[in-house]
C-alpha positions, 0 to 999 in steps of 0.5 A: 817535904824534908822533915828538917823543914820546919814551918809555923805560923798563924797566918796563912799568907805568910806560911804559903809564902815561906813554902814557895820560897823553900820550893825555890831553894832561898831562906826559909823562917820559923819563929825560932829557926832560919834555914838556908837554903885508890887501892890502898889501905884507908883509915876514916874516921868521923864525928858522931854529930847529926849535921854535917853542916859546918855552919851548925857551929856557933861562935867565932874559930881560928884557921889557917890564913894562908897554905904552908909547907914543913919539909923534914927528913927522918931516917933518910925518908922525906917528909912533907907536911902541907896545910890549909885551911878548908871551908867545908867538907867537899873543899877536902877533896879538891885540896888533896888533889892540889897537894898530893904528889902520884910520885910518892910512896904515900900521901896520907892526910886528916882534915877537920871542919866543925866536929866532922874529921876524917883521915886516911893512912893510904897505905901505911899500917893502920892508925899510924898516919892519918890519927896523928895528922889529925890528933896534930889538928885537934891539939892546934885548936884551928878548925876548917883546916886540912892537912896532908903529908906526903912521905918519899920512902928512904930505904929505912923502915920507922917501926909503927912507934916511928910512924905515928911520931913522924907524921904527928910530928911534921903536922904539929911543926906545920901548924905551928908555923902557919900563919892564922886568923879568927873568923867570927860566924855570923847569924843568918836573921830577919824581921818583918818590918812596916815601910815607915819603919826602914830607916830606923832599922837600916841604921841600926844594920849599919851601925852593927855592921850587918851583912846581905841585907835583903828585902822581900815585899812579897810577905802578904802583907800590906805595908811590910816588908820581909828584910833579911841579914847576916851579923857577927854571932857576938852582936845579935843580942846587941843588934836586937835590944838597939832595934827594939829601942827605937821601932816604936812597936813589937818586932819579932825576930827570925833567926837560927 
């Protein structure tokens, strides 16, 4: 069993319970925590975060609303910056192969998603590619955003100073022209609740807009069920204190 699975409870039936739904690859509780279940040069770099999972990301970020294109020519070599937004890492891949063209001299790019970035000169000098696309990113303030230049090499060389202003420089534009959106996290929660206690939490669910609701009958117990929701990050406090005013008994909460 993984050590990042954490199990705890004083019954029995319940912790047997959670078990078999972690074999079967569904959410799993805690009293405090819910899981779910070339050739060329290259340049990566990464964050020094434990998790790569974006979702270990609290609170609400903007992104990239729609794919966008910046065109410019410096010193008679083309370039083409191309961003987009990305929901995790392994959408990076599939994008630059969407974007990138065989054809041209080099296709570098950098990506962020939470605090994991990575970027890649393809074969300019070192640092003189990828680092300024992704300082371009980082200075945005977007997030879960990719961005890939794709230079068609014009006869001029630009010097490592005319490099990094380049491809900083067409990124930056890129992103100031993209069009963006906020994305609020949302909460994975869940609480055991009595049957004759469901209409009371299913309106509150649906005045605080929560999402997935599921329920669970299997808990162990008799005459409870296990119902389990998704709620914007900034309405858990509100969604909880509205649930405990109205259930006329003690209601725990389980949530990451």
């Amino acid at each position: 069993m993984s050590a990042n699975w954490l199990f705890y409870t004083p019954c029995s039936k319940l912790n047997h319970h959670l078990y078999r739904r972690r074999r079967n690859h569904h959410l799993i509780f805690s009293p405090d925590i819910l899981f779910s279940v070339t050739g060329k040069q290259m340049v990566t770099t990464s964050s020094s975060s434990s998790s790569s999972n974006p979702n270990n990301n609290k609170g609400a970020f903007t992104t990239i609303k729609e794919r966008v294109t910046f065109e410019k020519e410096i010193k008679k070599s083309k370039f083409i910056a191309i961003a987009g937004h990305i929901p995790d890492e392994r959408s990076a891949q599939s994008f630059l192969s969407e974007v990138k063209d065989p054809r041209a001299t080099h296709n570098c790019w950098a990506y962020k998603v939470g605090e994991q970035y990575r970027s890649n000169d393809d074969g300019e000098p070192s640092g003189t590619a990828g680092k300024p696309i992704h300082s371009a990113i980082a200075s945005s303030g977007l997030d879960r955003v990719m961005v890939v230049v794709i230079r068609y090499f014009g006869g001029i060389k630009l010097g490592t100073g005319g490099l990094v202003r380049a491809y900083g420089g067409v990124a930056a534009e890129c992103l100031r022209n993209a069009p963006t959106c906020l994305i609020k996290s949302k909460v994975p929660m869940g609480l055991e609740v009595p049957f004759d206690l469901l209409g009371v939490l299913y309106h509150q669910l649906q005045s605080f807009q929560a999402e997935d609701i599921k329920q669970d009958y299997d808990t162990g117990k008799d005459g409870v069920t296990m119902v389990t929701f998704k709620v914007d990050f900034d309405r858990v406090q509100g969604l909880e204190e509205a649930i405990k005013a109205n259930c006329s008994r003690d209601i725990v909460f389980y949530k990451r």
